[in-house]
C-alpha positions in Angstrom: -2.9 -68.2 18.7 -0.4 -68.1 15.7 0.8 -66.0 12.5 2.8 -66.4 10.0 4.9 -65.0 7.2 5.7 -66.6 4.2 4.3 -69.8 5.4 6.5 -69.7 8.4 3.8 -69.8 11.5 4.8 -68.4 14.9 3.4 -67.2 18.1 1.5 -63.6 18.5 3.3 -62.8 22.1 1.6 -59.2 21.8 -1.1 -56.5 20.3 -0.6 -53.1 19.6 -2.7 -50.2 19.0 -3.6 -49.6 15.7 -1.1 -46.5 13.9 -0.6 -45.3 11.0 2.8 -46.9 8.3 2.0 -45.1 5.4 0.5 -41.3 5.1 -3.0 -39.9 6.0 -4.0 -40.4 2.2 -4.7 -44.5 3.2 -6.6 -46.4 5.6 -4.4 -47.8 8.4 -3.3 -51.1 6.8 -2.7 -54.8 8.9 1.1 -54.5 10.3 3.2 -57.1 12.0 7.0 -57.0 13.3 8.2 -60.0 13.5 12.0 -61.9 14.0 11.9 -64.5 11.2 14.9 -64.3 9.2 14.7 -62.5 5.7 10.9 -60.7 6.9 12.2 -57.6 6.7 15.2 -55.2 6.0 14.5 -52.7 8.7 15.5 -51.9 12.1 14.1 -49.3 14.1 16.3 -48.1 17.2 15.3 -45.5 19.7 18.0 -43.4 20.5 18.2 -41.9 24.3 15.8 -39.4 25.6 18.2 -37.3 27.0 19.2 -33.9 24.9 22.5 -35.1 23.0 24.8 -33.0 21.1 25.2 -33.6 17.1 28.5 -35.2 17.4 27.5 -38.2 20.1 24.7 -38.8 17.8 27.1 -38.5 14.9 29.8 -41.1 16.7 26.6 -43.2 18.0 25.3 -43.9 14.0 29.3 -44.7 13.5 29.2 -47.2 15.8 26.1 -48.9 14.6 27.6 -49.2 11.5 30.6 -50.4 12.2 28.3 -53.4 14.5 26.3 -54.1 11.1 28.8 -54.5 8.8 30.5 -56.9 11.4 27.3 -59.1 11.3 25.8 -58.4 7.3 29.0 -57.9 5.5 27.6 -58.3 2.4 25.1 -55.9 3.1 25.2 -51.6 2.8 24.6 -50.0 6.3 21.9 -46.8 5.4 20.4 -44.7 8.1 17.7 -42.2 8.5 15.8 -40.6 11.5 12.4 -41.4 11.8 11.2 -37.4 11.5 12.8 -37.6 7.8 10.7 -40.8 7.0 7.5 -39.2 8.2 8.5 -36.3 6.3 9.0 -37.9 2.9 5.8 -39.2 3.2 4.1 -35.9 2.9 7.0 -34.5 0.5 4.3 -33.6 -2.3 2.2 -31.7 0.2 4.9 -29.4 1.1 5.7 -29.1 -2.2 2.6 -27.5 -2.7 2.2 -25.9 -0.1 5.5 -23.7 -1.3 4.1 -23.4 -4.8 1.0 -22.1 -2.9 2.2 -19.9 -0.6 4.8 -18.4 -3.5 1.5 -17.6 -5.4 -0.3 -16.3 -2.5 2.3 -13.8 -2.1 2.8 -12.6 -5.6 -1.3 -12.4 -5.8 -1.0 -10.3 -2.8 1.6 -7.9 -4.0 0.3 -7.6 -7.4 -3.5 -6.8 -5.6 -1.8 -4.4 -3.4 0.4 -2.6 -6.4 -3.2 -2.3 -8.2 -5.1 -1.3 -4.6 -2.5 1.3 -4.5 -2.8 2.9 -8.2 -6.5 2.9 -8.0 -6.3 4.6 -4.6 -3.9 7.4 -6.6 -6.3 7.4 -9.6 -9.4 7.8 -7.4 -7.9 10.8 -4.8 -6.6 13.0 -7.9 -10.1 12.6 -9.7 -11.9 13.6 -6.4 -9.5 16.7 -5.6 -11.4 19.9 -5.9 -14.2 17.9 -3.9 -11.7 16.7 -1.2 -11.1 20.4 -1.0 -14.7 21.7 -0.9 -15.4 19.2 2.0 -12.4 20.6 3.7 -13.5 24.1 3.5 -16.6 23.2 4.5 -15.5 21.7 8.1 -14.4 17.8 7.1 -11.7 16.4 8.9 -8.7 14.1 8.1 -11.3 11.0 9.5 -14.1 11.5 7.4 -12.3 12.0 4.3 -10.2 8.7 4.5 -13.4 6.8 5.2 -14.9 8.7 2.5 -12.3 7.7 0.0 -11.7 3.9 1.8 -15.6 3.1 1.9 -15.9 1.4 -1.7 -12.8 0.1 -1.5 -13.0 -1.7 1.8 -17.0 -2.4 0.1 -15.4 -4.2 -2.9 -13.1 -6.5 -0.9 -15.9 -7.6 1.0 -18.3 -8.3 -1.5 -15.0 -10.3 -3.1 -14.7 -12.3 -0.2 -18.2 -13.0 0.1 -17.8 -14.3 -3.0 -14.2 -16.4 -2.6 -15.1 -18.1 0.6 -17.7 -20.5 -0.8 -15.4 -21.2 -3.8 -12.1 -21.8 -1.1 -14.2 -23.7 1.2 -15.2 -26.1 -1.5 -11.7 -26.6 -3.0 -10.5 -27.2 0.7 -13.5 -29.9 0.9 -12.6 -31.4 -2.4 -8.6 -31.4 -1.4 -9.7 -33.0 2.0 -11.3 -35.4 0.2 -8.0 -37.1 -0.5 -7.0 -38.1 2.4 -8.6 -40.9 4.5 -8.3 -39.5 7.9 -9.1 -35.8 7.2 -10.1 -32.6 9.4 -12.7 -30.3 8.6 -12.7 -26.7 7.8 -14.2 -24.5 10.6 -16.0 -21.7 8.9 -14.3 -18.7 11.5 -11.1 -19.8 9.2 -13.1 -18.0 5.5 -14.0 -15.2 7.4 -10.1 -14.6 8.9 -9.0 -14.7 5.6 -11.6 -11.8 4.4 -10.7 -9.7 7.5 -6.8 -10.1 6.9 -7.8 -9.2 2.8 -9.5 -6.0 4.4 -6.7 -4.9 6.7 -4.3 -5.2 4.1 -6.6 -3.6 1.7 -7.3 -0.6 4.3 -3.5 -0.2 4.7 -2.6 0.0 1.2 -5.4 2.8 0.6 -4.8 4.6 3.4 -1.7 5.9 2.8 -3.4 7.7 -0.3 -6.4 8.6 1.4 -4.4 10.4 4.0 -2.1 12.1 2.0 -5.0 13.2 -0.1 -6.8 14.2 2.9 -4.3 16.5 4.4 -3.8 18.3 1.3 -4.1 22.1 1.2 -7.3 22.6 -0.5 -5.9 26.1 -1.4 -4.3 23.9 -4.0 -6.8 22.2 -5.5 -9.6 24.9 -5.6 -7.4 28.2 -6.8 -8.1 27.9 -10.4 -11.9 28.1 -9.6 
């Protein structure tokens, strides 16, 4: 059995597994290595498995340089480790996952900033009733969940309707790839109890201090 390249034919002394050159975005392509002179400009070299500090590795590259140059003089000596290749290939994906994430959290804060002034709004308007419920034998529990209920309701019903809406963006992101996961649904409904804690916290601190207010306060000009 034979191959060739560039009309040179040659023996096939071996078979790999099939693995990935390029990214997860394409189909594993047809690869060859082969020793025929001018069929590539690459030259992978695995390094030692033993831990090494960053100046052996440092003196190590040196040396391989200084053996290239010796044999291509003509040629320019570049080198890269393979995790930086594998990285590039995916560059665009971390760049948006950053743009992403940087959203995420100014979407967050500016939920929570609004959580929080609602929370405010809500306790001052419902004062003098705080204060009746007090006097009438309400504790510090039951008013927080009083106040938290339709808060904690709205996220919900928000995430209710957000996970469809996410889950088919993630399908339609997936989509893009060739060799692609899938989305377990458990994910969707992390997300809305993470929305809710963070809701819960940022209204609680309101609720609380509303709560334990003296209801002497709110109730003497009755």
């Amino acid at each position: 059995m034979s191959s060739g390249f560039g009309g040179v034919l040659g023996p096939v002394v071996g078979i790999v597994k099939d693995f990935h050159s390029v990214n997860l975005h394409e189909k594993i392509q047809p690869f060859f290595f082969t020793t025929q002179s001018g069929a590539g400009a690459l030259l992978s070299v695995k390094l030692a498995s033993t831990d090494q500090s960053a100046g052996t590795v440092k003196e190590l590259l040196h040396k391989m340089e200084m053996t290239f140059i010796k044999v291509y003089p003509n040629n320019q000596f570049q080198s890269r480790f393979f995790d930086e290749s594998i990285a590039k290939l995916y560059e665009r994906e971390q760049k948006t996952a950053q743009i992403m994430n940087l959203a995420m959290g100014i979407a967050i804060f500016i939920s929570c900033m609004g959580l929080f002034g609602l929370a405010a709004f809500t306790a001052n308007q419902r004062t003098r009733e705080i204060g009746i419920r007090k006097v009438l034998g309400a504790g510090v529990p039951h008013l927080v969940t009083l106040l938290s209920r339709e808060f904690i309701v709205l996220v919900l019903l928000s995430t209710l309707i957000a996970a469809p809406v996410a889950g088919w963006g993630m399908h339609q992101w997936l989509q893009g790839f060739a060799y692609r996961t899938t989305m377990p649904w458990w994910i969707y409904m992390l997300g809305g109890f993470a929305a809710t804690i963070i809701a819960l916290l940022t209204v609680s601190f309101q609720a609380i201090r509303a709560a334990r207010a003296n209801p002497v306060d709110s109730l003497k000009a009755e």
